[in-house]
C-alpha positions in Angstrom: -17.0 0.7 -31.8 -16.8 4.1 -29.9 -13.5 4.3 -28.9 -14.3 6.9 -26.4 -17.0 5.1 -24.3 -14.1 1.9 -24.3 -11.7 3.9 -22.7 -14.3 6.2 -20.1 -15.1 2.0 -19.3 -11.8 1.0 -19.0 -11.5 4.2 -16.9 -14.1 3.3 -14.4 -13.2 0.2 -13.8 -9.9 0.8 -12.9 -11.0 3.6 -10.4 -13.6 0.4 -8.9 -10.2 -2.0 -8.6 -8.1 0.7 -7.0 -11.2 1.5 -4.1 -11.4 -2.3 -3.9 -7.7 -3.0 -3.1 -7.4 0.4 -0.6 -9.9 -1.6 0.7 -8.2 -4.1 1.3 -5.1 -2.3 2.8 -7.5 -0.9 5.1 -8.9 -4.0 6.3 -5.2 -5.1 6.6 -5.1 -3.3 9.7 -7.9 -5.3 11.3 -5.8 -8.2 9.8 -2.9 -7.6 11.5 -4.7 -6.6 14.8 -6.0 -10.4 14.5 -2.8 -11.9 14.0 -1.0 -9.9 16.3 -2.7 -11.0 19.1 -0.6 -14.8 18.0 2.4 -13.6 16.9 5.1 -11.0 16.5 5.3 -7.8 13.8 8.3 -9.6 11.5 6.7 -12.9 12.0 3.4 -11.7 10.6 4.9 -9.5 8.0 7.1 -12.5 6.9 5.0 -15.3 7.2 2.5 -13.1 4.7 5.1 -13.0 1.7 6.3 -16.6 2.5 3.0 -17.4 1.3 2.5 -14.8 -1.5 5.9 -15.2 -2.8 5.0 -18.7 -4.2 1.7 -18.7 -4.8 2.4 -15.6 -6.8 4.9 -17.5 -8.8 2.9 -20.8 -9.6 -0.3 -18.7 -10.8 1.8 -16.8 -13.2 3.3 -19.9 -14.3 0.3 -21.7 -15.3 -1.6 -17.8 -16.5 1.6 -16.7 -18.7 4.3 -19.7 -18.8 8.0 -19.4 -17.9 8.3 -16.4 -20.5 6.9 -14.1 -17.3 10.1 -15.1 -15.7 12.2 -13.2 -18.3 14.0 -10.1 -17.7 16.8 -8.1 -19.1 20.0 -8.2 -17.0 19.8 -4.3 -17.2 17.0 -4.3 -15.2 18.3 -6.5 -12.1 19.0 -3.1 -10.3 15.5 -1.7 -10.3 14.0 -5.3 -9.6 16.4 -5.5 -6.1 15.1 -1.5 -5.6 11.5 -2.3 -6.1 11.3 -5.6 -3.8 13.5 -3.0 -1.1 11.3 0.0 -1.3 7.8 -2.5 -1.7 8.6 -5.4 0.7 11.8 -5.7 2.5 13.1 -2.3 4.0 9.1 -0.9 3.6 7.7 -3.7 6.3 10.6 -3.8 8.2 10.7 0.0 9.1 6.9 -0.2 9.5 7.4 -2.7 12.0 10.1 -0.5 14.0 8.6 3.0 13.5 5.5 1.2 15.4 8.0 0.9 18.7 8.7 5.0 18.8 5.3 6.5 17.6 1.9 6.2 18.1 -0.6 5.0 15.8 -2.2 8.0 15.0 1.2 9.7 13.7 1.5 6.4 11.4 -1.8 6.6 10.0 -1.3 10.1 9.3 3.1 10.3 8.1 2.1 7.2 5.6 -0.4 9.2 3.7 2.3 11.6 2.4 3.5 9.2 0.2 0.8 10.7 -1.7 2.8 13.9 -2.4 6.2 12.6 -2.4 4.7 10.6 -5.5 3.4 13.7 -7.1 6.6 15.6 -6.7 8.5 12.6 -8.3 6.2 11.9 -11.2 6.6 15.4 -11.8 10.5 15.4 -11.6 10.6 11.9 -12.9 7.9 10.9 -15.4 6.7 14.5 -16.5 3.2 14.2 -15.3 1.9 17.8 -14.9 1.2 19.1 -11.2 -2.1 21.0 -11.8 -3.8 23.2 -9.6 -7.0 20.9 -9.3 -5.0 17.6 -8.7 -2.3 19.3 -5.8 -5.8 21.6 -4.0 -7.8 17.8 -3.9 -4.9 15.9 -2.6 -4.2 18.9 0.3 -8.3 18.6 0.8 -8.0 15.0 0.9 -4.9 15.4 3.6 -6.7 17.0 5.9 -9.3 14.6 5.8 -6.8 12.0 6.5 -5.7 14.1 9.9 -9.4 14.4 10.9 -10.2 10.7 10.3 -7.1 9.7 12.1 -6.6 11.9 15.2 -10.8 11.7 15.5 -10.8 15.5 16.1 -8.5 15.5 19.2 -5.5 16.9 18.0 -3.5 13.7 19.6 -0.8 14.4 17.1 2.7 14.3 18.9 4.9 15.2 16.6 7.9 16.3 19.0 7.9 13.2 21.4 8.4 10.7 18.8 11.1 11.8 16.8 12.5 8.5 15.7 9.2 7.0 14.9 7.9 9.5 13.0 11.2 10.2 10.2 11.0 5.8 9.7 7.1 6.4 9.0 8.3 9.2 6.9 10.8 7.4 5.0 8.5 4.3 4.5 6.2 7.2 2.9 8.9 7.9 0.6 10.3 4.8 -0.4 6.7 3.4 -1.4 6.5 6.8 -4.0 10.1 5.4 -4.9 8.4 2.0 -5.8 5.4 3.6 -7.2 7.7 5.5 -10.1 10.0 2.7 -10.5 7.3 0.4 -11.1 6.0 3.4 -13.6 8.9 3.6 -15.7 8.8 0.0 -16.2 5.7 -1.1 -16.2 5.3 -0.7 -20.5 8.9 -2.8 -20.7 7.1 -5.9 -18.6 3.8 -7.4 -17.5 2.7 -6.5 -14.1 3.5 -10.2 -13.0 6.6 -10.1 -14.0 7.9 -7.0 -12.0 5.2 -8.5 -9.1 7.2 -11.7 -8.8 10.7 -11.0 -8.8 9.7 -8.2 -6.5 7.7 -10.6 -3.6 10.5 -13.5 -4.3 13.6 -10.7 -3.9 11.5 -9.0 -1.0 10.9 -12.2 0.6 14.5 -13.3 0.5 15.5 -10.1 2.1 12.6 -11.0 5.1 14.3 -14.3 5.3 17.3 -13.4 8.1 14.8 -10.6 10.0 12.3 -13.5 10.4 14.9 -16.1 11.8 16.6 -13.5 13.7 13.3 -12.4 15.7 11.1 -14.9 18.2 9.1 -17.2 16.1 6.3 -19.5 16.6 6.1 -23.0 14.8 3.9 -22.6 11.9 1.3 -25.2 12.7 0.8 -23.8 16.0 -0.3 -20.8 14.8 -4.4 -20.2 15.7 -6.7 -20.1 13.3 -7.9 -17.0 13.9 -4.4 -15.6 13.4 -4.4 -18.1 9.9 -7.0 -16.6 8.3 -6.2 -13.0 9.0 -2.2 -14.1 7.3 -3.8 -15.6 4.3 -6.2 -12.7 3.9 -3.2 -10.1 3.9 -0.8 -12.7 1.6 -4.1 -13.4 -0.9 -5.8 -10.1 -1.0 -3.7 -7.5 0.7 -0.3 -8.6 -1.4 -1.3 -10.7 -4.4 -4.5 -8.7 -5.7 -3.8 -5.6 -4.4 -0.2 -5.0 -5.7 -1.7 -6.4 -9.0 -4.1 -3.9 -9.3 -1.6 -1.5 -7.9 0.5 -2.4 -10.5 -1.6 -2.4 -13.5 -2.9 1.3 -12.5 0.7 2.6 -12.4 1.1 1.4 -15.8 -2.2 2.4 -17.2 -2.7 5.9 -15.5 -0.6 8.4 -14.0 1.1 7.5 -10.7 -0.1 10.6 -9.3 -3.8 10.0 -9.9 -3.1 6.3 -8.1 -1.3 7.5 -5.0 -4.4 9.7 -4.4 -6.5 6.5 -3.5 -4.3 5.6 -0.7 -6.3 8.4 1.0 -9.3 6.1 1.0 -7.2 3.5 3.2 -7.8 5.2 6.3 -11.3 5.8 6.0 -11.8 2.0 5.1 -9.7 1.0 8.3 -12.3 3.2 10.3 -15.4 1.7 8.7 -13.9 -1.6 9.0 -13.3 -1.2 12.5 -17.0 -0.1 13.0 -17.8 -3.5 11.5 -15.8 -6.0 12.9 -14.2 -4.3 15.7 -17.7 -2.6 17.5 -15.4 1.3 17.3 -17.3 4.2 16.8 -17.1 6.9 14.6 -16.6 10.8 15.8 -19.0 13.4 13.9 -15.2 14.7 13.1 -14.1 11.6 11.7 -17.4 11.7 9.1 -16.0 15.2 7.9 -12.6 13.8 7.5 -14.5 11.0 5.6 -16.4 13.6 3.6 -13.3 15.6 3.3 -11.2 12.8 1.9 -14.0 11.8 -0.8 -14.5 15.7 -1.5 -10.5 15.6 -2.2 -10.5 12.8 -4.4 -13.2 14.2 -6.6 -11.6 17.2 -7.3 -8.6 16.0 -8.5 -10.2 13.3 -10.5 -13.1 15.4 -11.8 -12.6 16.1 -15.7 
């Protein structure tokens, strides 16, 4: 058996899962637009883990058993950190930064998560910074700005101060996640640091969720039902997953550059479902984005 071709396939595959889940996080937007329209930010984002949480935990149960459940006491620290930075604290801020900005800074602020995770993986995990993965990630940035702000320059940087550092800090604490999920992902299976991160997020979305207006569960519309169960199934379960599973099988900066592709996907999504349009800028920030990702990944 060539060893070589095995991995180059292994390889590819991986880079097919991580465009499928961003995706998916891309289409969460149109998700969440859906649901929205039913019920409130916290409601959405904790109704979506109430359901994850424990789904989550009975698939891995009847895939692995209850040795998937089993985790040094050492590690309790970086479990509580990772359902924080990936669940609790990350939604929650998301949520609020929404009240002070505008969309177009959020779309734009989240991507640099991408280079907070280079600069830690760098610090942290001793992945190299070379010159053809920082120049595609810059390229790719721009595309993000182009695909986000459709060529109009809409960016207000000034005017929404308080909006702006929480979308920033969300963009840091999911780089914090992405290199603590790193360090241990060769210590447990990607299940196991998935589940005790959705069930200690989900406990932390508990008192939010029953502190903010709520609607009774079976009164939710359908509509608004099937968006929730596409973000708990598809944008949480699979996606982290194969978030997951990347971090521990290549370097965390070659993952974070896929989040690029989430905008672009929100965009053609939108086209799709939602009847927008797309600016001829837009297409280069597209292109751009694409152009970025090929650089740094090109061997």
């Amino acid at each position: 058996m060539d060893i070589k071709n095995e991995n180059n396939n292994y390889d590819v595959l991986m880079i097919i899962a991580l465009v499928s889940i961003n995706i998916f996080w891309g289409a969460s937007f149109i998700a969440n637009a859906i649901a929205l329209k039913s019920i409130n930010s916290i409601e959405l984002a904790s109704i979506r883990f109430f359901i994850a949480a424990p789904v989550l935990a009975i698939v891995s149960y009847f895939l692995k058993g209850k040795e998937i459940f089993k985790i040094d006491k050492k590690d309790y620290m970086t479990f509580i950190l990772l359902a924080i930075t990936g669940v609790t604290v990350q939604y929650i801020l998301q949520v609020s930064a929404q009240n002070y900005t505008t969309a177009t800074n959020c779309s734009l602020l989240i991507n640099s998560s991408v280079f907070f995770i280079m600069i830690l993986s760098t610090m942290l995990l001793d992945e190299k910074m070379t010159l053809r993965k920082l120049s595609g990630a810059i390229i790719g940035f721009l595309g993000v700005a182009l695909l986000v702000s459709k060529g109009e320059m809409a960016f207000d940087l000034g005017g929404h101060l308080l909006g702006d550092i929480l979308i920033i800090i969300c963009a840091a604490m999911w780089a914090v996640y992405s290199i603590s999920g790193k360090k241990i992902s060769s210590k447990y299976h990607p299940l196991t640091i998935l589940n005790y991160t959705f069930i200690l997020g989900t406990i932390g979305l508990v008192p939010f969720y029953f502190m903010t207006p709520h609607m009774n569960i079976m009164e939710i519309p359908m509509d608004a039902i099937a968006a929730i169960l596409f973000l708990a199934l598809f944008c949480s379960i699979v996606a982290y997953i194969v978030y997951n599973t990347a971090l521990e099988k290549i370097g965390a900066s070659r993952v974070a550059l896929y989040i690029y592709l989430v905008p672009l996907s929100t965009i053609i999504m939108a086209m799709i479902v939602l009847n927008e349009t797309m600016t001829v800028l837009s297409g280069i920030g597209g292109l751009l984005v694409l152009t970025g990702m090929y650089i740094a990944e090109k061997k």
